[in-house]
C-alpha positions in Angstrom: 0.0 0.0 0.0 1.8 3.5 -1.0 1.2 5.9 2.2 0.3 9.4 1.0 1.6 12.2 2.4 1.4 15.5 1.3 0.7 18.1 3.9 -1.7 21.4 3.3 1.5 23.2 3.9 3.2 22.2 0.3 0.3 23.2 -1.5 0.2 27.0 0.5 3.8 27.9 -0.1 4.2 28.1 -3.9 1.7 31.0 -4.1 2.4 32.5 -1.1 3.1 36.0 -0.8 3.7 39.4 1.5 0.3 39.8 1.8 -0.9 36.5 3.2 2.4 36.3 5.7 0.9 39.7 7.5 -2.6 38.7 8.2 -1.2 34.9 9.4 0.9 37.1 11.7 -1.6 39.0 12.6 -3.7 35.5 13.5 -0.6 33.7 14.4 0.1 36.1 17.6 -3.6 36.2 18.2 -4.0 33.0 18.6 -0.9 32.0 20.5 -1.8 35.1 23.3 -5.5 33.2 23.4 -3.7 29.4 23.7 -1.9 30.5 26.9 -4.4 31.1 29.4 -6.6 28.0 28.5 -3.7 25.6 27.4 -2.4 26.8 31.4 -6.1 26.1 32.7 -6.8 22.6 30.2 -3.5 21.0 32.0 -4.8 22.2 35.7 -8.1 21.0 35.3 -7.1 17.4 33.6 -4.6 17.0 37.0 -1.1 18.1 34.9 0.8 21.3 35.4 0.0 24.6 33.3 3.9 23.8 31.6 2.4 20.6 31.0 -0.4 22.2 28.7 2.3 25.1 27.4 4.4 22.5 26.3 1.2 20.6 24.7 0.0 23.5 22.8 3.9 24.6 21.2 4.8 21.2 20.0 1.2 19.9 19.2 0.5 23.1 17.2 3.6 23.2 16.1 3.2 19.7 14.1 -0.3 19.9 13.7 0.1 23.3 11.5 2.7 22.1 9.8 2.0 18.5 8.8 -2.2 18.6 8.7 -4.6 18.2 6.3 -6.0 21.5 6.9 -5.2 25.2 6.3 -6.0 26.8 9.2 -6.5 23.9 11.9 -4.9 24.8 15.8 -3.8 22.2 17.0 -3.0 21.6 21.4 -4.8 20.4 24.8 -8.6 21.1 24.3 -11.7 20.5 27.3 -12.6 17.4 25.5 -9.5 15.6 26.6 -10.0 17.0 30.8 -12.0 14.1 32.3 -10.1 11.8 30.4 -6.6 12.9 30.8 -7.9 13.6 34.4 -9.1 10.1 35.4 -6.0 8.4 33.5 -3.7 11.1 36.0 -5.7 9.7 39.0 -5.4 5.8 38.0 -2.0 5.4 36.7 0.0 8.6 37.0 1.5 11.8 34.8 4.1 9.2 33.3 1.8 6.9 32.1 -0.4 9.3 31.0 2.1 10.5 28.7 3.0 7.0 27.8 -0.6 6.5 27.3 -0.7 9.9 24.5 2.7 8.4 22.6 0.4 5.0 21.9 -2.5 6.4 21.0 -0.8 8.7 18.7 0.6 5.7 17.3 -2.6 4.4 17.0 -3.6 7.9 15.1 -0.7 7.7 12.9 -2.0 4.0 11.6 -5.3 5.5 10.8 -4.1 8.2 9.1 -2.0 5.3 6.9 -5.0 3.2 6.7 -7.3 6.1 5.3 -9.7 6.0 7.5 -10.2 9.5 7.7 -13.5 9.0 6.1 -14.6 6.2 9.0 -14.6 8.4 11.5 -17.5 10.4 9.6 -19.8 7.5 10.4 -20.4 8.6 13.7 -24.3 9.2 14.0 -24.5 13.1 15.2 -26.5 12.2 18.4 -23.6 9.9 19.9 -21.5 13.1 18.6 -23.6 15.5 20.7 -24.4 13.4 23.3 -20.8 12.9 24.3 -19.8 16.8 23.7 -22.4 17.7 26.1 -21.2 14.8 28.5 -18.0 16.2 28.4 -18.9 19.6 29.3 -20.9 17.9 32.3 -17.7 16.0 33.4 -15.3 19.2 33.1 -18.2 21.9 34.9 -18.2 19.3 37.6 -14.5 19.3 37.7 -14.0 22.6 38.5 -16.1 23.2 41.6 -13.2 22.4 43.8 -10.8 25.6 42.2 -14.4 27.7 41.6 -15.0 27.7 45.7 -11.7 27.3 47.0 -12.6 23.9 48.8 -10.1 22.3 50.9 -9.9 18.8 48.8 -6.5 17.3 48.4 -7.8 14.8 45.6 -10.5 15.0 43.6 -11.9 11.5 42.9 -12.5 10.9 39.2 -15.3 8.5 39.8 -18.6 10.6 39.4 -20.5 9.3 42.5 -17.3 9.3 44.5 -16.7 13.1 43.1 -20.2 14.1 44.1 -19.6 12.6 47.9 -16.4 14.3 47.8 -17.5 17.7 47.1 -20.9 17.6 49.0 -18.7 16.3 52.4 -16.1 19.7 52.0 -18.9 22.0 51.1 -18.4 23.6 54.5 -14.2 24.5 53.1 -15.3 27.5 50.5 -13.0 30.1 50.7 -15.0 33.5 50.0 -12.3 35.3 48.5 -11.7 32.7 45.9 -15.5 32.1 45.3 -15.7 36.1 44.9 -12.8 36.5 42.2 -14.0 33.1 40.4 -17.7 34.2 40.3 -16.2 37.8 38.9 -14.4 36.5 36.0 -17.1 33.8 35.2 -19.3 36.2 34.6 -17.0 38.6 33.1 -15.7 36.0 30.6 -19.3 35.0 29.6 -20.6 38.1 29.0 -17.4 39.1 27.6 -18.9 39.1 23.5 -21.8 41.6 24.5 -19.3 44.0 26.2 -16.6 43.9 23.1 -20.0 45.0 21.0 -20.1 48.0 23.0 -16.4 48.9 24.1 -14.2 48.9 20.8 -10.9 47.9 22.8 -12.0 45.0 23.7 -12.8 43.6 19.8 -9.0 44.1 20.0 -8.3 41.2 22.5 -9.7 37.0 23.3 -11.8 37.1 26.1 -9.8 34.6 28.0 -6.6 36.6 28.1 -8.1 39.7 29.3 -9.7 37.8 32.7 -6.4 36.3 33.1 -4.6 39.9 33.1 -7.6 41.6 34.9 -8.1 38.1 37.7 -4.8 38.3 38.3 -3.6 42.2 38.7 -7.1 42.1 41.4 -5.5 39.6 42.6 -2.0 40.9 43.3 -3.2 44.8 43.9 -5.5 43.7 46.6 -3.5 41.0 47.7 -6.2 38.6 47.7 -5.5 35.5 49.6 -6.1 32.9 46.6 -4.5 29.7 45.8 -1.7 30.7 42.4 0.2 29.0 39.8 3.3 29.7 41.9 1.6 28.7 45.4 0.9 25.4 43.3 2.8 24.3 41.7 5.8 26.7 42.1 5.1 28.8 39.0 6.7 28.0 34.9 10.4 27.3 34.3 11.4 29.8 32.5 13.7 27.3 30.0 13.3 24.6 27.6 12.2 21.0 29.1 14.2 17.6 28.8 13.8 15.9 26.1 13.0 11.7 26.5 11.0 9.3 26.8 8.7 8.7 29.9 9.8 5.8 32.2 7.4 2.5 30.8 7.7 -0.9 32.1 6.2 -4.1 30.2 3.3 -4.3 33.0 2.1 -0.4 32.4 2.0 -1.0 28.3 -0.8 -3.1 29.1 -2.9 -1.2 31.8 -2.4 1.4 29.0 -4.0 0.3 25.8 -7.4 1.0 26.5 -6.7 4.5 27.7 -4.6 5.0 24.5 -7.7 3.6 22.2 -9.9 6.6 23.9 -7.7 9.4 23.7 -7.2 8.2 19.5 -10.7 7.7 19.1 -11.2 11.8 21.0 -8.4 12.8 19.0 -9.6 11.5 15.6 -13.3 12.5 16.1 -12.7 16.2 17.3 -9.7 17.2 15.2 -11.8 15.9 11.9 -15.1 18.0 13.4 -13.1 20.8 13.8 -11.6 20.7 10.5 -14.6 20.5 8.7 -15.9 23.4 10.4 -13.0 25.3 9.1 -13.7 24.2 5.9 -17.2 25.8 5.7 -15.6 28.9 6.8 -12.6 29.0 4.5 -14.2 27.3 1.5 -12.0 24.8 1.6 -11.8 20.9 2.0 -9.3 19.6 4.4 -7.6 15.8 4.0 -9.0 13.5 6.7 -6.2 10.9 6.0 -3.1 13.5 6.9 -4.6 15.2 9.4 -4.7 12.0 11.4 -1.2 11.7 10.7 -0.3 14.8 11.9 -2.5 14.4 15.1 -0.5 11.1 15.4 2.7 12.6 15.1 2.0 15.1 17.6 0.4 12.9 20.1 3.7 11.5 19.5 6.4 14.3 20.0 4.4 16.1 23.1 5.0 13.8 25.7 9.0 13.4 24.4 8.7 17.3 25.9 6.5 16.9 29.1 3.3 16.8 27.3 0.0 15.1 27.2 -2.9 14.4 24.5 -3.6 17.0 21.8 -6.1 17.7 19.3 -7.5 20.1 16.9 -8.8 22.8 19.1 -12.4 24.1 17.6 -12.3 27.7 20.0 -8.8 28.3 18.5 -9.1 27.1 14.5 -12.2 29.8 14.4 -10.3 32.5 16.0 -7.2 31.7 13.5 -10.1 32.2 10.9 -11.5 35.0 11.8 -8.5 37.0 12.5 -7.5 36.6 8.9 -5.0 32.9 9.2 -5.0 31.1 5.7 -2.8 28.9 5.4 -0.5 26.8 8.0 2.0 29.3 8.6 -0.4 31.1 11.5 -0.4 27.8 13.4 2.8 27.8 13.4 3.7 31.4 14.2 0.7 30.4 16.8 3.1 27.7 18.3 6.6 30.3 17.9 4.9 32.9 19.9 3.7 30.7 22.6 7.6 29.5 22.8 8.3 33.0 23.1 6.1 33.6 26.0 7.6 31.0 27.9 11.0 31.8 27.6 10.3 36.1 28.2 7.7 36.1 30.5 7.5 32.9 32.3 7.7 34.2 35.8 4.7 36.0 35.8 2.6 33.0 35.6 3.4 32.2 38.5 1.0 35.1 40.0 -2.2 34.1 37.6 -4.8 32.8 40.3 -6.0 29.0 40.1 -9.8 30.7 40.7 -9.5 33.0 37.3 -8.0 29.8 35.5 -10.9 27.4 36.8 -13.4 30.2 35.3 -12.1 30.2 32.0 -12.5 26.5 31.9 -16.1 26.3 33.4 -17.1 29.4 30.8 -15.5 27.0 27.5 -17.6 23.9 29.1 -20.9 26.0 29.3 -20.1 27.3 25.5 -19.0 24.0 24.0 -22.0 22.1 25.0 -25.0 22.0 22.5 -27.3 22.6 25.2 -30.3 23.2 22.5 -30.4 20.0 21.5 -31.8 19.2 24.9 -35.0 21.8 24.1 -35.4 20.2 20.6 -35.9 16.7 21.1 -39.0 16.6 21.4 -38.9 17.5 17.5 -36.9 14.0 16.4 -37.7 10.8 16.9 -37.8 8.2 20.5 -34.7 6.3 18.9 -32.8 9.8 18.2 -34.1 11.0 22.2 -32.4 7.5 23.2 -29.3 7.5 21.9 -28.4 10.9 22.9 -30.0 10.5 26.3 -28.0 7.4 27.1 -24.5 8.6 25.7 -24.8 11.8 27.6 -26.0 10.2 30.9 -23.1 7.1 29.9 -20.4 9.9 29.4 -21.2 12.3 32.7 -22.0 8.9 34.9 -19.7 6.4 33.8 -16.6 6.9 31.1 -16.5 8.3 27.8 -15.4 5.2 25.7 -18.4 3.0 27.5 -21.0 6.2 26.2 -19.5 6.2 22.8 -18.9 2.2 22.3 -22.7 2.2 23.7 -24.1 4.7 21.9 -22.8 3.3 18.4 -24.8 -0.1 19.4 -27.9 1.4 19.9 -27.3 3.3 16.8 -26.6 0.4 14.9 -29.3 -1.7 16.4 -31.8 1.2 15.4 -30.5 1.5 11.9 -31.2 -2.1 11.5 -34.4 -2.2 12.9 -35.1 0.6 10.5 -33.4 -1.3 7.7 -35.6 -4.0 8.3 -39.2 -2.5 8.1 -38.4 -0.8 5.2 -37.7 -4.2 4.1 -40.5 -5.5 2.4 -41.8 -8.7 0.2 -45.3 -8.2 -1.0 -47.6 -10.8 -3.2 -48.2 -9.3 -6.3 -51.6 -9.9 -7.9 -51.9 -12.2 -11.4 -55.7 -10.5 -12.7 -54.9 -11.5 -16.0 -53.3 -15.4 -15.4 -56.3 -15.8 -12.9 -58.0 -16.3 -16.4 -55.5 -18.8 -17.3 -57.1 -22.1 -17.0 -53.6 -23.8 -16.7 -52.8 -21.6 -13.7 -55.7 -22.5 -11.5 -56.7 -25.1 -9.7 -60.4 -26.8 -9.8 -60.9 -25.3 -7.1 -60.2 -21.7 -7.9 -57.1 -21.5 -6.1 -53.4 -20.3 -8.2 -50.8 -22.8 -9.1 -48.5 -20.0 -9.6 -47.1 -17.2 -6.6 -45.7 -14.5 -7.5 -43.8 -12.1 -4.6 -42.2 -8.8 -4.5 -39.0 -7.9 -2.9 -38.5 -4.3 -1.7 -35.3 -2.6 -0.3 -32.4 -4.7 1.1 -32.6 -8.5 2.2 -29.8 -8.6 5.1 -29.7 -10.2 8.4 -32.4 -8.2 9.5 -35.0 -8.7 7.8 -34.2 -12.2 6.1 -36.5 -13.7 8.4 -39.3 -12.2 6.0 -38.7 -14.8 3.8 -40.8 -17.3 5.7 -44.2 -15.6 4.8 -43.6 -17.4 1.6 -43.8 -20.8 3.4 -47.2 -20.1 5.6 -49.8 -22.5 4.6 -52.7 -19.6 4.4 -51.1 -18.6 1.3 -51.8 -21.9 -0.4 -49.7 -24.6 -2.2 -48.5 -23.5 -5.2 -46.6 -25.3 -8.0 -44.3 -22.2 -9.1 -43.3 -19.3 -6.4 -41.7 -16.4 -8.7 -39.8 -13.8 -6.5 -39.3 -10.5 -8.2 -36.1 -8.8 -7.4 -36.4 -5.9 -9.4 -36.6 -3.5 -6.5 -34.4 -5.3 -4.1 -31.3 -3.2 -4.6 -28.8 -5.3 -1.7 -28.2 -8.6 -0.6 -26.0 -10.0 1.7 -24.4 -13.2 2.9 -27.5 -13.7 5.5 -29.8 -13.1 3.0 -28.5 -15.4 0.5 -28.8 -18.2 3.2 -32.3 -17.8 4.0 -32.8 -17.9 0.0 -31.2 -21.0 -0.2 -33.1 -22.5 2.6 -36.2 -21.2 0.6 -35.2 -23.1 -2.2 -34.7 -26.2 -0.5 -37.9 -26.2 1.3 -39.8 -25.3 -1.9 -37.9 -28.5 -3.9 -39.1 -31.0 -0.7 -42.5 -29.6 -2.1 -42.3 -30.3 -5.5 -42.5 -26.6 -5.9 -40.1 -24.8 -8.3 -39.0 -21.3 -7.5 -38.3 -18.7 -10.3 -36.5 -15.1 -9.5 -36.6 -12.3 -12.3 -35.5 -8.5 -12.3 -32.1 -9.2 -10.9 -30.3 -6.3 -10.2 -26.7 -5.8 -10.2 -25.3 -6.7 -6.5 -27.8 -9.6 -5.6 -27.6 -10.7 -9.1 -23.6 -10.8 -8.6 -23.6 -12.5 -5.2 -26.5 -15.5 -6.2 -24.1 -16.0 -9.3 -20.7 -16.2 -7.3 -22.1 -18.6 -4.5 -23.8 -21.2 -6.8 -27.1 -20.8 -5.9 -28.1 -19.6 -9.7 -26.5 -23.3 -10.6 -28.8 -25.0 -8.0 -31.9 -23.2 -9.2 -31.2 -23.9 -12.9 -30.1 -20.9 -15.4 -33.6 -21.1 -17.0 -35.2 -20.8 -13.9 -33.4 -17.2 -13.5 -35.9 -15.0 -16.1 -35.0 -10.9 -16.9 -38.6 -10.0 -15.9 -42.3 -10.8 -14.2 -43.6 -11.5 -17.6 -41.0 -13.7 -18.7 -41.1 -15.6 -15.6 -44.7 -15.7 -15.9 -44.4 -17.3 -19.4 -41.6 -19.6 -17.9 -44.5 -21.0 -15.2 -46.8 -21.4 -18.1 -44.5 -24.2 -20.0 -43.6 -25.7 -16.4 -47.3 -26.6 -15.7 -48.8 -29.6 -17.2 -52.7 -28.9 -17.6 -55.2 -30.2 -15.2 -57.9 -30.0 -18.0 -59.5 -32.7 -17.2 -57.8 -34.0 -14.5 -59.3 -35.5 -11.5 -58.5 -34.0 -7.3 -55.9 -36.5 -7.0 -54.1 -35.1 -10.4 -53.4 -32.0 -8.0 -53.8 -32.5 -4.3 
């Protein structure tokens, strides 16, 4: 198999001029001054360390610019990835975790190989939803302890156990935290209708101006509030070592599933987000190499104290809007962010744990589709289940379980659907009723004739055996018209064969007519065409109808016996 590889980047740069270099500067820095604050407060809330997420966001966007599929995609930590990174943290640890991101971006990378971009697409829009509002559940939920200020030295990552937790050190809220942390939430969230009115703030991302305001209230009213520096004992203010996390043989293997959920995250957000970015940049992005790129990164980040990245919806939109085209503004994105850490990394060290716990509840209220939830009463009770249970799966239990659940019930409710459109119908013979030779004394037909509609799978083969029930009479020829059956599969082809048999123990010879391409492909390549007889298989009704005629002797007459 030849791997293709051929990164958006190679097709910007022949035609790239002056022009396009300013505005993806313009974006570039834009974007990388809006990646601190929340690449700082994605790393706290999933239990790493703000360099952690700094780290994240410079090499992930770093590769994810410059070897994607996409044009304008920002790639780095995202909310998605909090209660999953979180809970890995709490079970196994910051190494493992980043040993868990290396094999899942290996896992990204063989996607990307294997083209299955275009797989990931098949993921019905209520598991899709469902989970994205789960998530946004999971990472509000997460937050409450750095929102109040409450005295919890570990925040269980089990729901119920999370709930018991936070309810039992209610009493610990620290008002000055609550106070600064309310401020800025509501600062933050009403921070679009403000820039409509005050011009300046157009100029800025909301989440960098509550982390400059939180923290100068902070430090000008020496506000006794929990810091990056208090913390964790603030950024270092140089580049990190370089190698590979510490693995043994027996963590590889607690690992794997963890891995599988962060590729499956990965792959499903970075190829939402980049199709978003395609309807605002008229563009079309390559599935295929942006899963490579999100597998290389996944890769590289943790080789430099990072964890899982993705494309990062918030941040690809403000790279559009800001005037980023082409690759290059990621990148200068990812160079400025560098550039922060090196200049002005002490300063973090002063940014409050309450302003950085806003910003993250504020993105969890505004990435949730909370509509959806006021609109179902307008879709269907399978589309109301499957998004009901994958949220409820996803806030309750774990993601994988609500999206590995939610893609059964999606399946099982595609086949059931499948199924009844699945039809096979007796057709009516007016004019052979005439026929003398196709009636019996009695009045009854020797002849059937049966119409098959739509697609005869495993889910609906079991239709079949309405042709066998003794209240539709015994006839001599059954004649099943495939002219509107358009799919038939292995399942299928069995319960025709077992409908052939049966017919043959009664004397009774079956005809098909109107094959169409694929069943007509399959009954040849399996044989059963040679055990029904070439001249049995007819190109229409009426010439099957005229094959019956010659295959019934006349009971002119005859006596009962001749044909009971």
């Amino acid at each position: 198999m030849k791997i293709a590889f051929h990164p958006k980047l190679l097709d910007c740069l022949p035609t790239y001029d002056r022009a396009q270099f300013g505005k993806d500067l313009a974006a570039g820095i834009t974007v990388g001054v809006l990646a601190l604050p929340l690449a700082m407060a994605f790393a706290i809330a999933s239990g790493a360390s703000p360099t952690a997420g700094i780290w994240t966001a410079i090499v992930a966007g770093f590769i994810t610019s410059a070897f994607g599929g996409s044009r304008v995609q920002i790639g780095g930590p995202t909310g998605a990835f909090i209660p999953i990174v979180y809970g890995i943290v709490a079970m196994h640890g910051f190494a493992n975790l980043m040993g868990a991101t290396i094999l899942a971006g290996i896992f990204l990378l063989a996607m990307g190989i294997a083209r299955m971009g275009q797989l990931i697409r098949f993921i019905p829009v209520t598991v899709v939803i469902g989970f994205t509002n789960g998530i946004a559940v999971v990472i509000f939920l997460a937050q409450l302890k750095d929102f109040f200020g409450l005295q919890i030295d570990n925040l269980p990552a089990e729901f119920f156990a999370r709930i018991k937790t936070l309810a039992a050190n209610a009493h610990t809220v620290d008002l000055p935290t609550l106070a600064l942390a309310t401020a800025c939430f509501v600062f933050l969230l009403s921070y679009n209708r403000l820039a409509q009115r005050f011009a300046l703030l157009r100029r800025a991302p909301g989440p960098l101006v509550v982390l400059i305001v939180g923290t100068l209230v902070a430090f000008v009213f020496d506000l006794p509030v929990e810091t990056i520096g208090s913390r964790f004992n603030g950024i270092p203010q140089e580049l990190p070592a370089f190698g590979l996390p510490s693995l043994s043989v027996h963590d590889f293997g607690k690992l794997i599933s963890p891995a599988i959920t962060i590729a499956l995250l990965g792959a499903i957000e970075s190829l939402l987000s980049a199709r978003v970015a395609d309807s605002q940049i008229d563009d079309r992005h390559d599935p295929n190499q942006e899963l490579i790129a999100q597998g290389l990164a996944n890769i590289a980040a943790p080789l430099f104290g990072g964890f899982a990245a993705t494309g990062a919806i918030a941040r690809t939109t403000t790279n559009v809007k800001t005037g980023g085209r082409t690759p290059i503004a990621g990148i200068i994105h990812a160079l400025v962010l560098l550039g922060i850490v090196l200049v002005a990394a002490p300063l973090a060290s002063y940014v409050p744990l309450a302003t950085l716990s806003a910003i993250v509840m504020v993105v969890a209220v505004n990435m949730g589709e909370w509509h959806e939830f006021l609109e179902l009463r307008r879709f269907s009770y399978n589309y109301r289940i499957i998004l009901l249970v994958t949220f409820f799966v996803t806030v309750v239990f774990d993601l994988t379980i609500a999206v590995e659940l939610g893609m059964v019930l999606a399946s099982l409710f595609f086949i059931y659907r499948m199924s009844e459109l699945t039809r096979i119908e007796r057709l009516p013979l007016a004019e052979e009723a005439e026929e003398p030779q196709f009636l019996y004394p009695d009045g009854t037909m020797r002849v059937a004739a049966w119409q098959l509609f739509g697609s005869l799978f495993f889910g609906a083969v079991n239709k079949l055996e309405e042709l066998l029930d003794p209240r539709e009479g015994h006839p001599e020829v059954v004649i099943l018209d495939m002219a509107r059956l358009i799919q038939l599969d292995t399942t299928g082809l069995e319960g025709l064969e077992n409908l052939l048999d049966k017919l043959k123990k009664r004397g009774c010879t079956l005809l098909v007519s109107g094959l169409n391409s694929q069943p007509g492909s399959l009954l040849f390549r399996s044989g059963f065409i040679d055990h029904l007889g070439d001249e049995n298989v007819c190109p229409d009704l009426s010439a099957a109808l005229q094959r019956a005629y010659v295959l019934l002797p006349s009971l002119i007459g005859g006596s009962d016996e001749d044909y009971l």
